[in-house]
C-alpha positions as CSV (number, residue, x, y, z in Angstrom):
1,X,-23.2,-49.5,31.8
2,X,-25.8,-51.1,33.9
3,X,-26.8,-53.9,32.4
4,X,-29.8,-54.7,35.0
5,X,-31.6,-51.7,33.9
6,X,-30.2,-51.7,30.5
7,X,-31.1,-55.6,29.2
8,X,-27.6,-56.1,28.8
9,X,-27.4,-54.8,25.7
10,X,-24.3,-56.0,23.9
11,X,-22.9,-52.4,21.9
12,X,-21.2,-53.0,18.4
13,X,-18.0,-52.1,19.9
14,X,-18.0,-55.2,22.3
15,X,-18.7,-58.0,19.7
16,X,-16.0,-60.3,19.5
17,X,-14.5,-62.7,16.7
18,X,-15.2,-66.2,16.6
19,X,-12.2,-67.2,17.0
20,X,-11.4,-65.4,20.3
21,X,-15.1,-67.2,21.6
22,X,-14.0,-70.4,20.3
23,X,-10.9,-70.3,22.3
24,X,-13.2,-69.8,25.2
25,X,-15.2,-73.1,24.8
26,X,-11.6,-75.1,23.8
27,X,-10.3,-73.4,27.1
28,X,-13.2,-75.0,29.0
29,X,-13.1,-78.6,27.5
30,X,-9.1,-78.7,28.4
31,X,-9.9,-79.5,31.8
32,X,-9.5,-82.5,34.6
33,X,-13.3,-83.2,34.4
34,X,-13.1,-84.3,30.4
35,X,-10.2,-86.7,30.9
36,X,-12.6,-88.7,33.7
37,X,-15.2,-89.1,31.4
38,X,-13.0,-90.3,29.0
39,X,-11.9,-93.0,31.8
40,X,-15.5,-93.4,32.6
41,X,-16.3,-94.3,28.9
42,X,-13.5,-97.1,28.7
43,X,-14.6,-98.4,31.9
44,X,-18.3,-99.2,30.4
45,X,-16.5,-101.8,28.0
46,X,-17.2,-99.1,24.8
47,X,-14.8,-100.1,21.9
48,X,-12.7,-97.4,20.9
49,X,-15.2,-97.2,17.6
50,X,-17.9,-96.6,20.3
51,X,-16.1,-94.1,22.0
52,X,-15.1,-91.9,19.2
53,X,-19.3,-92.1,18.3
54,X,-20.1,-91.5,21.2
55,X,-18.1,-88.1,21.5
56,X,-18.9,-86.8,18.3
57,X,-22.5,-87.4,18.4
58,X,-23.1,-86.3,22.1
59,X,-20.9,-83.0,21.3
60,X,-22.6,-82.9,18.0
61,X,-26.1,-82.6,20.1
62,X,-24.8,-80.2,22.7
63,X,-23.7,-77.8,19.6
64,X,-27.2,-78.1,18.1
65,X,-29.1,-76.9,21.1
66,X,-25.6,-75.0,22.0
67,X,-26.2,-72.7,18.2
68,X,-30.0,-72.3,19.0
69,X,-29.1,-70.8,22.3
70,X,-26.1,-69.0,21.4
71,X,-27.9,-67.5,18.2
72,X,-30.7,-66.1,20.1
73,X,-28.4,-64.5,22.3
74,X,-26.1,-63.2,19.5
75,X,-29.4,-61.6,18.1
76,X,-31.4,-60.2,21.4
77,X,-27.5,-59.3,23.2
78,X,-28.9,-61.3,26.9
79,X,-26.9,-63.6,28.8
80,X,-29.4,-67.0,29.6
81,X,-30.7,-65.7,32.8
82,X,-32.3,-62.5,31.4
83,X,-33.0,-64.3,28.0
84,X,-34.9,-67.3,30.0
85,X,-37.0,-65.0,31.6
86,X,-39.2,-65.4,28.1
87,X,-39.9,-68.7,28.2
88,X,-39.4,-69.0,32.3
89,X,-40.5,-65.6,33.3
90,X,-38.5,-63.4,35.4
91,X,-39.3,-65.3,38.6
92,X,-39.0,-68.5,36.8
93,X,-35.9,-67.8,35.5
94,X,-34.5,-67.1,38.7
95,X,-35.2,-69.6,40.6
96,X,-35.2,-72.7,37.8
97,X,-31.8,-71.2,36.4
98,X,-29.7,-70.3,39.9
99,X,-30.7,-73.7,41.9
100,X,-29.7,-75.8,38.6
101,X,-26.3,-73.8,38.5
102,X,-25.7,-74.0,42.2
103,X,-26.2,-77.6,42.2
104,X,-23.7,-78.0,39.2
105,X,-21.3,-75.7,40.7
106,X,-21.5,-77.4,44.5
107,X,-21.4,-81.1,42.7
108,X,-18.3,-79.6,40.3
109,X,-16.1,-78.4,43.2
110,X,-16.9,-81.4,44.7
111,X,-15.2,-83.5,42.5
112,X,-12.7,-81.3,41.6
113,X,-11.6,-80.7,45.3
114,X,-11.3,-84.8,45.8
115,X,-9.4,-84.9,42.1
116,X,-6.7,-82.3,43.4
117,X,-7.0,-84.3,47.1
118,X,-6.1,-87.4,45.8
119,X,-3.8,-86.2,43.2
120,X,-2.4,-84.8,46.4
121,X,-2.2,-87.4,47.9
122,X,-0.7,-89.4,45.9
123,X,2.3,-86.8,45.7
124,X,3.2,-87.1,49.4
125,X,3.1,-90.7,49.3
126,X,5.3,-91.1,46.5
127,X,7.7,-88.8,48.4
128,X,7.2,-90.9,51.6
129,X,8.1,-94.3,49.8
130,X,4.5,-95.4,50.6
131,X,2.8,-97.9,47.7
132,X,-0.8,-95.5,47.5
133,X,-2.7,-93.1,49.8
134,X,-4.9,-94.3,52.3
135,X,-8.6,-93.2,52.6
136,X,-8.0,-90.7,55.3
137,X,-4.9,-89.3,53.9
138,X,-7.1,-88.3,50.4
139,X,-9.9,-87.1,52.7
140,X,-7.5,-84.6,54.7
141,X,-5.9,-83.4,51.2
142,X,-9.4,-83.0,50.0
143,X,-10.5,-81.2,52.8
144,X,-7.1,-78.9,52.7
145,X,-7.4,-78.3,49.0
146,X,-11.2,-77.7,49.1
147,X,-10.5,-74.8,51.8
148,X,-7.6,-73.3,49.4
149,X,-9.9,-72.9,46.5
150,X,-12.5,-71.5,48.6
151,X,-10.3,-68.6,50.3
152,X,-9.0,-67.6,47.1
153,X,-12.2,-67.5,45.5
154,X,-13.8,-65.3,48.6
155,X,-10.8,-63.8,48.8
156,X,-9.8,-63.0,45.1
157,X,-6.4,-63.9,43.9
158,X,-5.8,-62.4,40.8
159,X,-2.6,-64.5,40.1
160,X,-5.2,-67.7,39.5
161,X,-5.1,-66.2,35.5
162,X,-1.4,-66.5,35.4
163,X,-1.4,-69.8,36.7
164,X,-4.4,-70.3,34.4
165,X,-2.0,-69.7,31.6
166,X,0.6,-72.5,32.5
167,X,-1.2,-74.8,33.9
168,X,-3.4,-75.3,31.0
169,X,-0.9,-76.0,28.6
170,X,0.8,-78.0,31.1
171,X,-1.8,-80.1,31.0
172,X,-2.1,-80.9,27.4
173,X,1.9,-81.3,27.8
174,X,1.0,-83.7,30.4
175,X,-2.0,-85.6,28.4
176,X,0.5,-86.4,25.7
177,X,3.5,-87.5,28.1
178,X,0.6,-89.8,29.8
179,X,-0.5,-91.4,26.5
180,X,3.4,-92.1,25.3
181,X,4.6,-93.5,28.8
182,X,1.5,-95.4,28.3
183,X,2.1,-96.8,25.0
184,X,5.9,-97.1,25.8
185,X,6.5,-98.1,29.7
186,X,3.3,-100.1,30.1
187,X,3.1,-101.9,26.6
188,X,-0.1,-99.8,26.2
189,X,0.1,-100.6,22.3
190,X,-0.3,-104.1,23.4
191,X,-3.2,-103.2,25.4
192,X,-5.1,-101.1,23.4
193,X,-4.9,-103.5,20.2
194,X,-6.2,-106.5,22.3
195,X,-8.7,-104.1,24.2
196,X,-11.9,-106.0,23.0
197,X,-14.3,-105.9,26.4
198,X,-16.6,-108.6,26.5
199,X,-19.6,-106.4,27.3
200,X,-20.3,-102.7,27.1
201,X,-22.7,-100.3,28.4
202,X,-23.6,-98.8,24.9
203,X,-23.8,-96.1,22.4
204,X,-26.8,-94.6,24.4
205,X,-24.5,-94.9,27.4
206,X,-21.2,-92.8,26.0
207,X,-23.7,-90.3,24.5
208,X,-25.6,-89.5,27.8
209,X,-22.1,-89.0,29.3
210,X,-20.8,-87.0,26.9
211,X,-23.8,-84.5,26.8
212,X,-23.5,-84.7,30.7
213,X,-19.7,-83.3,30.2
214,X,-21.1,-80.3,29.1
215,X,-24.7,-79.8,29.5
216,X,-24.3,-76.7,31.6
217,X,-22.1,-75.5,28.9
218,X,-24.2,-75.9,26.1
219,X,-26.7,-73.5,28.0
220,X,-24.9,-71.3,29.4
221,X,-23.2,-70.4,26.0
222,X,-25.6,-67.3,25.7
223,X,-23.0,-65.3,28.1
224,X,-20.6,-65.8,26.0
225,X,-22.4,-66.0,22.3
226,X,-23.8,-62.5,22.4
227,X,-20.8,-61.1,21.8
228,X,-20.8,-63.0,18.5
229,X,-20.8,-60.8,15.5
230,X,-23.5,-62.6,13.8
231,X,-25.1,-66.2,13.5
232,X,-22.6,-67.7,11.3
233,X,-19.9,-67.2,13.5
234,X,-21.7,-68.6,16.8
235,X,-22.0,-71.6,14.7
236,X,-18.7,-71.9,13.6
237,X,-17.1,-70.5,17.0
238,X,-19.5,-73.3,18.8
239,X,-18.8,-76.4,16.7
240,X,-14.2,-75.7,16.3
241,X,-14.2,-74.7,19.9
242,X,-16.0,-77.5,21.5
243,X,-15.9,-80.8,19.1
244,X,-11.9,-81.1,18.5
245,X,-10.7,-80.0,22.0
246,X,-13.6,-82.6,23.6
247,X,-12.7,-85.2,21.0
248,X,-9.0,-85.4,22.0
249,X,-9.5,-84.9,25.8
250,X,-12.0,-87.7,26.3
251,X,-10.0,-90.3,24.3
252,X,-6.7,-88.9,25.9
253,X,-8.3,-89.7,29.3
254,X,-9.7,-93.4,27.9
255,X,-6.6,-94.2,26.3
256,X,-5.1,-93.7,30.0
257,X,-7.4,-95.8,31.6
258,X,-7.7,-98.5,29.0
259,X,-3.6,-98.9,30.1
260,X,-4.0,-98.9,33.7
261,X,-7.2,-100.2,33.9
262,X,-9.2,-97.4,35.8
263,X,-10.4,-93.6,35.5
264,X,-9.2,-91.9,39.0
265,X,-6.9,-89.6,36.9
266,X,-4.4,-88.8,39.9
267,X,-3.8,-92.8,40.1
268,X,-3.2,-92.9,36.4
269,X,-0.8,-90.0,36.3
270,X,0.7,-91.8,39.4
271,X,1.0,-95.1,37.5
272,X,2.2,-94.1,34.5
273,X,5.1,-93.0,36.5
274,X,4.8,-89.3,35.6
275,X,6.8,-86.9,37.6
276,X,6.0,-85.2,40.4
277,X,5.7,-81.8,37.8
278,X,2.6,-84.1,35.9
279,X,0.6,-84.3,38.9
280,X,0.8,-80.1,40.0
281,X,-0.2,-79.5,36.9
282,X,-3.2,-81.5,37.8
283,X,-3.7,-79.6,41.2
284,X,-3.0,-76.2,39.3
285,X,-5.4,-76.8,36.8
286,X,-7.8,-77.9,39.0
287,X,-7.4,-75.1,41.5
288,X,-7.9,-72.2,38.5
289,X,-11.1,-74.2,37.3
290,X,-12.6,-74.7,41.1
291,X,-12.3,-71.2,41.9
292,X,-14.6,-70.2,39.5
293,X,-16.9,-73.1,40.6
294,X,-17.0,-71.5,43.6
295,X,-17.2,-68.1,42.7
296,X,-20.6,-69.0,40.4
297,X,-22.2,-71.5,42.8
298,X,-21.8,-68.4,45.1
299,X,-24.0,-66.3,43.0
300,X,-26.5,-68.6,42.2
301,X,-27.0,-68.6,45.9
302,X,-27.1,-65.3,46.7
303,X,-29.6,-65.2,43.3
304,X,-31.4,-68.3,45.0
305,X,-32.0,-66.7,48.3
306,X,-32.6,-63.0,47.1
307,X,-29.5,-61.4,48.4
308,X,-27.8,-58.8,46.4
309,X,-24.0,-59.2,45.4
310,X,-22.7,-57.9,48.3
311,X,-23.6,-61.4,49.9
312,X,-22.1,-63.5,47.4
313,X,-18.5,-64.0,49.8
314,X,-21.0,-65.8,52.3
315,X,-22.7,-67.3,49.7
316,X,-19.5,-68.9,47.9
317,X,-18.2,-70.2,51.7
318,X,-21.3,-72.4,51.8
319,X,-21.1,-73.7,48.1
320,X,-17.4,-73.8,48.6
321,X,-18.3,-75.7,52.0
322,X,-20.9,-77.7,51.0
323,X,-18.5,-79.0,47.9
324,X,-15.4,-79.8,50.2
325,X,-17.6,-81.6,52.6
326,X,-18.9,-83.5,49.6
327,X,-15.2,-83.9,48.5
328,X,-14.3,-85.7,51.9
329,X,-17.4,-87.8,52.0
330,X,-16.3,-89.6,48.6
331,X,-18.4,-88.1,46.3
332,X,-15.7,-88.7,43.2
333,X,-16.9,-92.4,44.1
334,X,-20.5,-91.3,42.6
335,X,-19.2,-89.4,39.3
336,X,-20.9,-91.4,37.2
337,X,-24.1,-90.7,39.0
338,X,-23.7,-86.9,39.5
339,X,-23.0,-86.7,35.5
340,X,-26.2,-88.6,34.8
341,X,-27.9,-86.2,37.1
342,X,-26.7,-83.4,35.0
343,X,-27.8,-84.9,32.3
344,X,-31.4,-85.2,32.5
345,X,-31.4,-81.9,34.8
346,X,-30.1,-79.2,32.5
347,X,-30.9,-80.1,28.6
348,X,-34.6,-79.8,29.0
349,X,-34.3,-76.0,29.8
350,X,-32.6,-75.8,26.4
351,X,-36.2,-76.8,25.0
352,X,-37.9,-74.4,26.8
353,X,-35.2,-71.5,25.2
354,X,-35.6,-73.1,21.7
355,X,-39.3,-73.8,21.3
356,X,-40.2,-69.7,22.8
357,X,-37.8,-67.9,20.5
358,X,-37.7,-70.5,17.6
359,X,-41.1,-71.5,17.2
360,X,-43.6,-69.2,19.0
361,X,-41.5,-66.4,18.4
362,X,-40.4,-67.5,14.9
363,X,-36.5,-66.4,15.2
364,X,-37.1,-62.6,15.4
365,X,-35.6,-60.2,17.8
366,X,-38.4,-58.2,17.7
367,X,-41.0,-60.9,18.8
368,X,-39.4,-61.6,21.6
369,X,-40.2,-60.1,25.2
370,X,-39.6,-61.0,28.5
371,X,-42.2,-61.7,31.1
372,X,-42.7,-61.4,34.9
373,X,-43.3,-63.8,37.5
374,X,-43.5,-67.6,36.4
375,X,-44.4,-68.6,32.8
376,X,-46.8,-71.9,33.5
377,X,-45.8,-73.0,30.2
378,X,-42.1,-73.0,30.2
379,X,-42.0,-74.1,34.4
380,X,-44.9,-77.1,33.1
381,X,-42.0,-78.2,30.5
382,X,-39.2,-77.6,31.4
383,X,-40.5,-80.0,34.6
384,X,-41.8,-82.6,32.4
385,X,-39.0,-82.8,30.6
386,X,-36.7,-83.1,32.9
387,X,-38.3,-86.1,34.8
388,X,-38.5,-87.7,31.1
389,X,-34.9,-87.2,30.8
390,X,-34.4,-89.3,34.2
391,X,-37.0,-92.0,33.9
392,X,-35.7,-93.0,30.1
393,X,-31.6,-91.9,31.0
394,X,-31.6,-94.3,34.0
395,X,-30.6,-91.7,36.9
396,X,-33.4,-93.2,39.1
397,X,-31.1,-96.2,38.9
398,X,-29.0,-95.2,41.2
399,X,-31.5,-95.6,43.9
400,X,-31.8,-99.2,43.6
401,X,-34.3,-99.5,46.3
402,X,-36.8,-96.4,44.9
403,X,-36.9,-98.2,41.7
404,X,-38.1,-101.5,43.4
405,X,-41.0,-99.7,44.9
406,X,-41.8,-97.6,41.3
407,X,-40.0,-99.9,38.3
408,X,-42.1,-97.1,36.2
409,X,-38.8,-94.2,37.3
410,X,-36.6,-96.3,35.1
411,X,-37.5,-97.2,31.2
412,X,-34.1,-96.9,29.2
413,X,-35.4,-95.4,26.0
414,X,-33.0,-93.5,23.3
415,X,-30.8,-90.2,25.3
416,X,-32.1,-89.4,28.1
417,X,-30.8,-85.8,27.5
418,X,-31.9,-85.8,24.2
419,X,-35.8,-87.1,25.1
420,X,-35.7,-84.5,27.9
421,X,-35.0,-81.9,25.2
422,X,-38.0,-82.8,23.3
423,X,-40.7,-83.5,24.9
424,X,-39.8,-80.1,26.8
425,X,-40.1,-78.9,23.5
426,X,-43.1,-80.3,22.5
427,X,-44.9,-79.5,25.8
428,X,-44.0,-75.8,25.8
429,X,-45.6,-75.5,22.5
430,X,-48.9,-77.2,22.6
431,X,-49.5,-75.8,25.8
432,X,-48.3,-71.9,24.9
433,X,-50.7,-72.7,21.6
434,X,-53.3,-73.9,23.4
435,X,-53.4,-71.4,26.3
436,X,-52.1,-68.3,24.3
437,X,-51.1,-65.4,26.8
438,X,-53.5,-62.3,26.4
């Protein structure tokens, strides 16, 4: 089937249960990525009441916007770049769509390439009776890691879904070994009932790094929610896949760092003294994950730049390149800025998707169409959202000395996420009922 030519049409045959999509979205969420945030969360001072608030609200918003999305492409059968090409237009949708996933892809393998690096690196100098891993040392084993992931994802290696199938259950194995040598070896009961920090970074704070866990997920869920069987079970497939498996990863991975007292998970595994077996099933599961990184950042490249798929191998070396290079230049030192970033960049397009189908569109398949060029309407809000989203989420605060010059790029207000969301919304309406397309 040619699904360029066809609208990629899902047939009745190919719909899926919910239960086989919601194992999809728990797949994703048992990853490295979600136990960092966890660590990130305990390390802005949230109390565990906070924490547990903060996950279930920010997943609860990401499964809102996540149904809208995943319902409109259970009824029209598109994946979100055909589908956006209604509020975006086809040109729009393009470009809009395939720099945001190349830039989440690139900043992903990043920080996935210096996880495994470091966890790397931690391995040989256990072995070589040294106390911890010296900055060059991680920066080699980044560098040697990144290029492993990118070969095999230019290359193909189709044994990545075997080890896919052990390492993540390794993992969880791992996760729960973490948290009792915690609460055994390192009096972490101790620790986590006198864990009381004097000042936190807020509610507002855990939220926007939740949603930033999985922003790109929560749009992206039309490729996979088409193949839903109706509406009632993208809602029910969204909300068991993603809220239970995110719940107990991001705690797992605070719990961990509330013990040791910081969120670089390869130096908590370390710490907690788990073998040598703990941290390869870190590398593994991050190698399975970063290939696909690579693999998508590649194609939203070749998207990007207008080459056809017979580019994507020297598309995928440069994301792949551009992501080790970030790996060795310390970019897991900024993870709590890329996730902000994330944040206020990829949530607004979920207005946009909502406010054409749902509102001008009123929900119905048959109202829906998809347009050519760029859509001023959806590129107008999806824009203005998104610079809402990093004035009121703080990302402009990581660029102390821009804010100095214009205080006016950073007013905390509310979610950032969630503001972005709105007022691309909002926009997309008033200007689509003001100026209505002939």
């Amino acid at each position: 089937m040619n699904e360029r030519n066809a609208g990629f049409e899902i047939k009745a045959e190919q719909r899926q249960s919910w239960i086989s999509i919601a194992m999809v979205w728990a797949g994703g969420m048992i990853c490295v990525p979600c136990l960092m945030v966890g660590g990130v969360l305990s390390s802005g001072g949230l109390s565990i009441s906070q924490m547990v608030a903060s996950i279930l609200i920010g997943y609860g918003l990401i499964c809102a916007y996540m149904i809208c999305i995943g319902m409109q492409a259970c009824d029209t059968g598109l994946p979100v770049a055909v589908m956006a090409e209604g509020a975006l237009g086809k040109q729009g949708a393009r470009y809009i769509i395939s720099l945001l996933l190349a830039i989440a892809c690139i900043g992903w393998f990043g920080i996935q390439s210096a996880t495994c690096g470091s966890a790397f690196a931690s391995m040989l100098a256990s072995m070589l009776g040294m106390d911890a891993p010296g900055a060059p040392m991680t920066a080699v084993c980044s560098i040697v890691w990144g290029v492993i992931m990118l070969v095999t994802a230019c290359a193909g290696f189709k044994g990545l879904k075997w080890l896919n199938y052990i390492a993540v259950p390794l993992l969880v194995i791992v996760c729960l070994y973490g948290i009792i040598a915690g609460l055994i070896s390192h009096d972490g009961g101790a620790a986590i009932a006198a864990y009381a920090p004097e000042q936190s970074a807020g509610l507002v704070f855990g939220i926007s790094m939740t949603v930033a866990s999985f922003a790109l997920g929560g749009v992206i869920s039309a490729d996979y929610c088409r193949f839903a069987k109706s509406r009632a079970d993208v809602v029910k497939s969204s909300i068991i896949g993603v809220i239970p498996a995110g719940l107990f990863m991001l705690l797992t991975g605070a719990i961990m760092s509330i013990v040791t007292g910081q969120y670089d998970i390869s130096a908590i595994l370390a710490s907690l003294g788990v073998p040598v077996i703990g941290l390869l099933a870190l590398v593994l599961a991050t190698w399975t994950t970063n290939v696909t990184n690579a693999y998508s950042g590649g194609l939203a490249l070749s998207n990007l730049l207008g080459y056809d798929e017979s580019k994507f191998k020297i598309t995928t070396g440069i994301a792949g390149a551009a992501g080790t290079l970030l790996a060795a230049f310390g970019l897991l030192n900024v993870f709590q800025g890329f996730l902000s970033l994330m944040s206020a960049l990829i949530p607004p397009l979920a207005g946009v998707l909502i406010a054409n189908y749902w509102i001008i569109c009123g929900g119905r398949r048959e109202n829906f169409r998809q347009r050519p060029g760029f859509s001023g309407p959806g590129v107008i809000a999806f824009m203005a959202g998104a610079l809402v989203a990093c004035i009121t989420g703080g990302t402009f605060a990581s660029f102390p000395g821009l804010v100095q010059v214009f205080p006016f790029l950073n007013i905390p207000f509310f979610v950032g996420p969630v503001n972005g969301i709105v007022v691309s919304l909002v926009i997309y309406v008033v200007i689509s009922k003001l100026l209505p397309e002939k």
